[in-house]
C-alpha positions in Angstrom: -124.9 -55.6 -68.0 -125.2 -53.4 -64.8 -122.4 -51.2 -64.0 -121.1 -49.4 -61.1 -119.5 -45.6 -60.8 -116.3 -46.4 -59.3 -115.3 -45.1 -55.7 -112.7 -42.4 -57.1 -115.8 -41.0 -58.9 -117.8 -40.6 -56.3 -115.2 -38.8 -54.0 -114.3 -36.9 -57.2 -116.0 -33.4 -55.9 -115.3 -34.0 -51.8 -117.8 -36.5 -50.8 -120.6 -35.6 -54.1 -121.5 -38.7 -56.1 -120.4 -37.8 -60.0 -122.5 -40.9 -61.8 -120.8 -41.2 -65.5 -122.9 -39.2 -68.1 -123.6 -35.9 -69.0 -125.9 -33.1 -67.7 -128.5 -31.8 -70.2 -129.2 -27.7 -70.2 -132.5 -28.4 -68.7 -131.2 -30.8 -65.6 -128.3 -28.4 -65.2 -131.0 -25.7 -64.9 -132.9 -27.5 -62.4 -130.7 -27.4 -59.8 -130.1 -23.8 -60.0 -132.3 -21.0 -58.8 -132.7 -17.3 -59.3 -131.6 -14.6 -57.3 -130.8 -11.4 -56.6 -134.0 -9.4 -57.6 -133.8 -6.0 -58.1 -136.6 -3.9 -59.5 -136.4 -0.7 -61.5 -138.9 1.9 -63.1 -138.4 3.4 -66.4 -138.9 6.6 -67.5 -142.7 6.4 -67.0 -143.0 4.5 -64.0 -147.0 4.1 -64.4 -146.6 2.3 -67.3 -142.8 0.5 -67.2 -140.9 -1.9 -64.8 -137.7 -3.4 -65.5 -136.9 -6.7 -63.8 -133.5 -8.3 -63.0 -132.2 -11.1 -61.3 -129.0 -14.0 -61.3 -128.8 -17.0 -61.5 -125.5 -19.1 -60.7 -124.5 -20.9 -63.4 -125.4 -21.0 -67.2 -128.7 -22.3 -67.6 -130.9 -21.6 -70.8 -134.7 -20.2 -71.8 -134.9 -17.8 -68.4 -138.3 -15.9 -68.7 -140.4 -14.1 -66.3 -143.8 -15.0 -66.0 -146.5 -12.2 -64.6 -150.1 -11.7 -64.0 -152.6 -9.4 -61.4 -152.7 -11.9 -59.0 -150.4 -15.0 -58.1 -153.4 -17.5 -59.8 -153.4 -15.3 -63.1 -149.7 -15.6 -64.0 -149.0 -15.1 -67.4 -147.2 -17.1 -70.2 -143.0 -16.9 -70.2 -142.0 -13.7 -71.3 -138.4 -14.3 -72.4 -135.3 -12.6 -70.8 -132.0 -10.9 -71.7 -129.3 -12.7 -70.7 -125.7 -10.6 -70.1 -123.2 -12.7 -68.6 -120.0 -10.5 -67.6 -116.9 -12.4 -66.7 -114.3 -11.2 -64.0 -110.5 -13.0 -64.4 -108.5 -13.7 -61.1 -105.7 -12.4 -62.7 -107.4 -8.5 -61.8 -109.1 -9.5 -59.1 -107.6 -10.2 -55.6 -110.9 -12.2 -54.0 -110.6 -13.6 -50.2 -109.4 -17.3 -51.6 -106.5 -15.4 -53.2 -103.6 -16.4 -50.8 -104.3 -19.4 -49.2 -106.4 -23.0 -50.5 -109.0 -23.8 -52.1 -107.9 -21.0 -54.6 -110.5 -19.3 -56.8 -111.1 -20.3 -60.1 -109.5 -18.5 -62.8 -112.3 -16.4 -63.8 -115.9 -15.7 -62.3 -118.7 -15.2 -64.5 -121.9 -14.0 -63.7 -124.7 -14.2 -65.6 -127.1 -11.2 -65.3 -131.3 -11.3 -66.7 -133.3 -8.5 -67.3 -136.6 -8.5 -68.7 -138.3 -4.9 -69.5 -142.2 -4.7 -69.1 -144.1 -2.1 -71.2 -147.5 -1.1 -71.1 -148.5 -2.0 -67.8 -151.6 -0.1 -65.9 -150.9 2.4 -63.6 -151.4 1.9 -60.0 -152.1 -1.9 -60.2 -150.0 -4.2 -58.0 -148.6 -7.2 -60.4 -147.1 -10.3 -59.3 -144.6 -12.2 -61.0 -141.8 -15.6 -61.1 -138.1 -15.8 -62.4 -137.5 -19.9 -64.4 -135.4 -21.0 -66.7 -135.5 -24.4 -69.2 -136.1 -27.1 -66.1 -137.3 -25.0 -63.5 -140.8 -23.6 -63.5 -141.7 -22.8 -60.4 -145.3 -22.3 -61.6 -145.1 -26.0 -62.5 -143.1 -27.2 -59.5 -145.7 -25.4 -57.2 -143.2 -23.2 -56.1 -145.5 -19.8 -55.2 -144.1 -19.5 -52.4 -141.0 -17.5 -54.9 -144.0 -15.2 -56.2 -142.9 -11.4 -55.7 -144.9 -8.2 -56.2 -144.6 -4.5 -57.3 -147.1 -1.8 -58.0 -147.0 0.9 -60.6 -147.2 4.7 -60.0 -150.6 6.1 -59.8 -152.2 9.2 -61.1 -150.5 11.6 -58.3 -151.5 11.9 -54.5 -148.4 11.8 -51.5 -145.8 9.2 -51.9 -142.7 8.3 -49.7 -139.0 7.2 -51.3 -135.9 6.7 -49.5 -132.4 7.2 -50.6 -128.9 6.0 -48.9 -125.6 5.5 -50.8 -122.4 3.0 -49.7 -124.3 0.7 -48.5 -121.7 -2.9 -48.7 -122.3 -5.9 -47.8 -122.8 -7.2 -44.4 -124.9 -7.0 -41.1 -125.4 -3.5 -41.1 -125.9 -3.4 -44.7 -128.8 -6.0 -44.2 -130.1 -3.2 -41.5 -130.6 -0.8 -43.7 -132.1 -2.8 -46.2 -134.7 -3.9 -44.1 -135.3 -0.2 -42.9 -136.3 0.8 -46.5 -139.0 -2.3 -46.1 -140.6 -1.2 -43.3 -140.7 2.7 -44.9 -142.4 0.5 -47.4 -141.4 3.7 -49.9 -142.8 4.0 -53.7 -139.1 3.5 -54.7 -135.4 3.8 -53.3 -132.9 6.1 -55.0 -129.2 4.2 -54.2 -126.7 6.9 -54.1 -123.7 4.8 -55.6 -120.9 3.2 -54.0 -122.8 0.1 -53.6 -121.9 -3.0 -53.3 -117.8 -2.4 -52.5 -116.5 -4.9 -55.0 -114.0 -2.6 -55.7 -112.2 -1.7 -51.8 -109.0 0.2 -50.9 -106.3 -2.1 -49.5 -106.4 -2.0 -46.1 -103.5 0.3 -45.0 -103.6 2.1 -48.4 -104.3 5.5 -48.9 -107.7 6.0 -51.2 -105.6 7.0 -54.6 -104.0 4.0 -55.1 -105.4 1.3 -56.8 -108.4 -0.1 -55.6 -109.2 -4.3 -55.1 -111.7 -5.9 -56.9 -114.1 -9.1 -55.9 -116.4 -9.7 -58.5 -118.3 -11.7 -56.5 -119.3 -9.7 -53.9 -121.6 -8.4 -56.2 -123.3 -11.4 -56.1 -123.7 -11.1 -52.0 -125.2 -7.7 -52.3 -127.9 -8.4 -54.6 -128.8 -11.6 -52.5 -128.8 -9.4 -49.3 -131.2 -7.0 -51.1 -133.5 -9.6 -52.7 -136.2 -9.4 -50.5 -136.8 -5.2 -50.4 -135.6 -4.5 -54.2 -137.7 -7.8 -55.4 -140.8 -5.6 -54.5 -139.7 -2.0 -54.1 -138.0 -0.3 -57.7 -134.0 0.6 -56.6 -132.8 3.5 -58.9 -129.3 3.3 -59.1 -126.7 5.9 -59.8 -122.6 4.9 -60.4 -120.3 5.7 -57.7 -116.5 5.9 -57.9 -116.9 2.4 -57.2 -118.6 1.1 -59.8 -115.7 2.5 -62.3 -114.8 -0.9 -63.0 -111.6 -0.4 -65.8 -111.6 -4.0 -66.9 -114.9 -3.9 -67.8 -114.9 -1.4 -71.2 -113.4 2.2 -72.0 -115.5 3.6 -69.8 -115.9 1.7 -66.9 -119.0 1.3 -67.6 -119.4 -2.3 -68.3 -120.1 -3.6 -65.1 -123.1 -1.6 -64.8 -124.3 -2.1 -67.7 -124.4 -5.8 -67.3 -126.0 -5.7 -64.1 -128.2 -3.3 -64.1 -131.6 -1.6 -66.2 -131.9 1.9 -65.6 -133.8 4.6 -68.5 -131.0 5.9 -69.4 -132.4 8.1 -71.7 -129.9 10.8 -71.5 -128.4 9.3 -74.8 -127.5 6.3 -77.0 -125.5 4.3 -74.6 -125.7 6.6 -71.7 -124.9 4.7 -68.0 -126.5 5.8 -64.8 -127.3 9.4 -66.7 -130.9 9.7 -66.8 -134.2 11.4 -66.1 -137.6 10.0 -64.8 -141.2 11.8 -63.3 -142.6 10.0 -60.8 -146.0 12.0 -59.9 -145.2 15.5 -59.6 -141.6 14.9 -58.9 -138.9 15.9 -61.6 -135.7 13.5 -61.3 -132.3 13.1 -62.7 -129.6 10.7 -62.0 -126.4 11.8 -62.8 -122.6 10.3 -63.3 -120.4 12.5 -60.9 -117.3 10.5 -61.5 -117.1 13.2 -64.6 -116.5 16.2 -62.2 -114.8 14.1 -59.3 -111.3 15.7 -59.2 -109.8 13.0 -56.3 -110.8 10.5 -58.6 -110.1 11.2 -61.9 -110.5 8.0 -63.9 -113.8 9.1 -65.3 -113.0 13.2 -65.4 -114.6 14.9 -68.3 -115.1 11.8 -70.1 -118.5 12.7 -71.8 -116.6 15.8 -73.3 -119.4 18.3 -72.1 -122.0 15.9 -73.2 -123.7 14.8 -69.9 -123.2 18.6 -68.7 -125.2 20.0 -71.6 -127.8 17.3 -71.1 -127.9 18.2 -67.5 -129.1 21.7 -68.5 -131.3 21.1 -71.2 -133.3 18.4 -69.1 -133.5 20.5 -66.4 -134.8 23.3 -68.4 -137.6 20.7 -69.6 -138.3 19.7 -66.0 -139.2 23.2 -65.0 -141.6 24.3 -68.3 -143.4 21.2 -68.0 -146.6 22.2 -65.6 -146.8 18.6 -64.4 -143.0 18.9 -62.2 -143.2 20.6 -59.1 -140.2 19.7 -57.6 -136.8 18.5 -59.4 -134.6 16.3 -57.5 -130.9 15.4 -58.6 -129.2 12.4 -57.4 -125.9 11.2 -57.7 -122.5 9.6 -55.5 -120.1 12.7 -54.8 -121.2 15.1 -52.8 -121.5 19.0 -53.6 -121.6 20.5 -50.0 -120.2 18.0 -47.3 -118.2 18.3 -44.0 -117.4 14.7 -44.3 -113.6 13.9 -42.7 -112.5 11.4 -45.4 -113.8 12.7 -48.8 -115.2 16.7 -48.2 -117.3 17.9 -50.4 -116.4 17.9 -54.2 -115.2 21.0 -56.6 -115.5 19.8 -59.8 -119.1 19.3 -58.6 -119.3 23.0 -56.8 -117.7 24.7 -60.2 -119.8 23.1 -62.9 -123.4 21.3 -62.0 -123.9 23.8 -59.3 -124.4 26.7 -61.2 -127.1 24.6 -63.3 -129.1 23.8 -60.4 -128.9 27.3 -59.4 -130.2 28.7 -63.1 -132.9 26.4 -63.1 -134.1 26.2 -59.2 -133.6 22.0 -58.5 -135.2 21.9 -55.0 -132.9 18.8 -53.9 -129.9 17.2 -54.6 -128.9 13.8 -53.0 -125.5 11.7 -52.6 -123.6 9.8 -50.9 -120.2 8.7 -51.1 -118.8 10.3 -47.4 -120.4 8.1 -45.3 -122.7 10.0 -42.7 -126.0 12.0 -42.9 -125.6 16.0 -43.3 -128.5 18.4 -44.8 -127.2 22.1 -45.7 -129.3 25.4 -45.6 -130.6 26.3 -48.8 -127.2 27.2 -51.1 -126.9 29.6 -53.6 -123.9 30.8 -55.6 -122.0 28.4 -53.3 -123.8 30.4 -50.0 -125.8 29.6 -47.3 -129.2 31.8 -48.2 -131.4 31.3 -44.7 -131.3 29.3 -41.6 -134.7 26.7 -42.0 -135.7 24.7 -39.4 -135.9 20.7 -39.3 -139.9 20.5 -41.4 -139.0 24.4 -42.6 -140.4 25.0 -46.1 -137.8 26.4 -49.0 -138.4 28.2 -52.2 -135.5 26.7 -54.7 -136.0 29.4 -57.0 -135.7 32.1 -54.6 -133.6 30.7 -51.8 -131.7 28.0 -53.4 -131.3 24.6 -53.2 -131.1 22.2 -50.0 -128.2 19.6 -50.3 -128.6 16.2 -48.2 -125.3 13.7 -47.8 -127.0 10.4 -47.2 -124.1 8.2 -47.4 -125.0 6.4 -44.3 -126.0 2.7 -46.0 -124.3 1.4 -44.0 -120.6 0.7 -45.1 -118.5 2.0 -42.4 -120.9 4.6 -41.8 -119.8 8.0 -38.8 -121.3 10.3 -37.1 -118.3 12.7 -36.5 -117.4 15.5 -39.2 -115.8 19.1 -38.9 -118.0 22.2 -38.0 -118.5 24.7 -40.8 -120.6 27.9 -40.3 -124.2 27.5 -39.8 -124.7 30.0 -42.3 -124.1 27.4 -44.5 -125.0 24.2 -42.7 -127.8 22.6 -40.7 -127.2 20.8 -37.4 -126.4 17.2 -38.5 -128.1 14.5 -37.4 -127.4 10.4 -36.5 -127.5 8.9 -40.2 -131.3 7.3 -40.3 -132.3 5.8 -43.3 -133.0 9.1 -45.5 -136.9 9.6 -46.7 
């Protein structure tokens, strides 16, 4: 006996034919595809790549499969899945006030797989599946994706930017970091603005939340961070309080940084790549106009701070330390200034043990001071001027120009202190 779906069924989902039966996990799986990409490096980048991706549904048995050359792919290497779900009822998405609604909650379901023991400075392709979609298989290449390992040493490039959004301009800069074609991109916080001000609102109320526009800004930045490693540090906007104690949760789902700094440290950690010293650092714990996260460590991350630093600069192999994190230390910026907490307690640290740079974000323009020390301008250099950390200090750059909302207007300050500011470029 033959029978027939019935017209309500296939009108049931707006025009989509819904035959009677029911979807196993591996035909479920093969109508969804991966996304999002994002590459990062662990502490040894020569040897260790972490990469993540989405996909937009449940599906089951995601893997990664990777080789030396697109032919030479490897068997599946199985992936971490960490779904992280988002309820309506904190969250005030676009389809909140008028039909279709959103759905009650939004869950997003996060892969990671860590690779260890890689060769240095060997490019290595790779391909994102799941449990009825191979696209090895399916003769799919065309979804291949490459990095390449840190090398022995020699010149590199990396570019760093915080607030970036979503969007057009966003997009821009993204695609400015491709054709920099950097070793790696250091992404200053504030990053995908899931969590917004109300419009109309002043910044210390609460902020809105759209899960889901996490989703748009991973899918705007698959094609650079598929192939180039973004190292992420947290931003005031990234404190996500329905996601754990902390804050933290968010992150932690959606991202695979070192962080080495401790057991179940979050955007707190420390990497070398070549002769370069770096540290990524939490500043929501010295950010006194947003104080969710203030001193939450209990001195933790600051004593870290100082003891990794003091390891950067005996080790013969660091030349230069860097320092990257969201608030800024030093900045003319109208909207958000510089930051105290930051000025009274890391400051002094990078004094003591001569960091050469320190980039962030977070007021959204591009500003580079003098060389500071003990909170003062030490010399006037010159755009391509060469600085001596230990003796003259260390050069601050605000690179919060990403591009959400991004300005080129600030107050003056003395140029004692400050260089002449420039129109926000992508950072390198």
């Amino acid at each position: 006996m033959t029978t027939h779906p019935s017209r309500r069924a296939l009108l049931r989902a707006g025009g989509t034919a819904l035959l009677p039966g029911r979807a196993t996990p591996a035909a479920a799986g093969a109508k969804l595809r991966p996304f999002g990409r994002h590459l990062a490096f662990g502490a040894d980048p020569a040897t260790q790549v972490t990469v993540s991706w989405q996909v937009p549904g449940p599906v089951t048995g995601s893997y990664l499969r990777f080789g030396t050359s697109p032919a030479t792919l490897g068997p599946p290497v199985a992936a971490e899945v960490r779904p992280l779900e988002s309820k309506l009822s904190w969250q005030r998405p676009e389809e909140h006030d008028f039909p279709p609604h959103a759905p009650a909650t939004h869950t997003q379901y996060f892969l990671h797989v860590r690779l260890t023991g890689l060769t240095p400075d060997t490019e290595y392709h790779y391909v994102l599946g799941h449990a009825g979609y191979d696209p090895v298989t399916a003769d799919r290449l065309g979804e291949v994706a490459a990095f390449r390992t840190a090398g022995a040493g020699g010149p590199f490039t990396f570019t760093a930017f915080g607030d970036q959004g979503v969007g057009y301009n966003a997009i821009a800069a993204g695609s400015r970091v491709a054709d920099l074609a950097p070793a790696f991109h250091l992404a200053l916080g504030d990053l995908s603005y899931a969590m917004h001000e109300p419009d109309g609102k002043p910044a210390s109320e609460d902020f809105e939340y759209d899960a889901r526009k996490w989703d748009s800004f991973f899918a705007q930045n698959d094609p650079v961070a598929s192939g180039i490693p973004w190292m992420v540090s947290l931003g005031h906007r990234e404190y996500e309080k329905v996601h754990g104690s902390t804050g933290n949760g968010g992150a932690k789902a959606r991202f695979s940084m070192p962080d080495n700094a401790w057991s179940g440290s979050t955007g707190i950690y420390s990497w070398r790549y070549h002769n370069v010293g770096l540290l990524s650092l939490d500043s929501g714990e010295v950010c006194y106009r947003f104080p969710a996260k203030l001193d939450y460590t209990a001195g933790r991350q600051l004593a870290w701070i100082d003891a990794q630093l003091g390891k950067f600069r005996a080790d013969p192999a660091v030349a230069f330390v860097v320092v990257c994190f969201n608030h800024s230390v030093y900045s003319t910026g109208d909207r958000y200034g510089a930051e105290l907490g930051a000025q009274e307690k890391w400051a002094p640290l990078f004094d003591k043990h001569g960091v050469d740079l320190v980039l962030t974000g977070h007021n959204r323009l591009y500003e580079r001071t003098d060389p500071i020390k003990a909170g003062k301008g030490t010399r006037k250099v010159p755009p391509g001027g060469a600085v001596a950390a230990r003796t003259d200090g260390t050069t601050y750059v605000t690179a919060g120009g990403g591009d959400r909302l991004s300005t080129r207007s600030s107050r003056t300050r003395p140029r004692a202190t400050w260089a002449t500011r420039t129109a926000p470029p992508a950072p390198r």
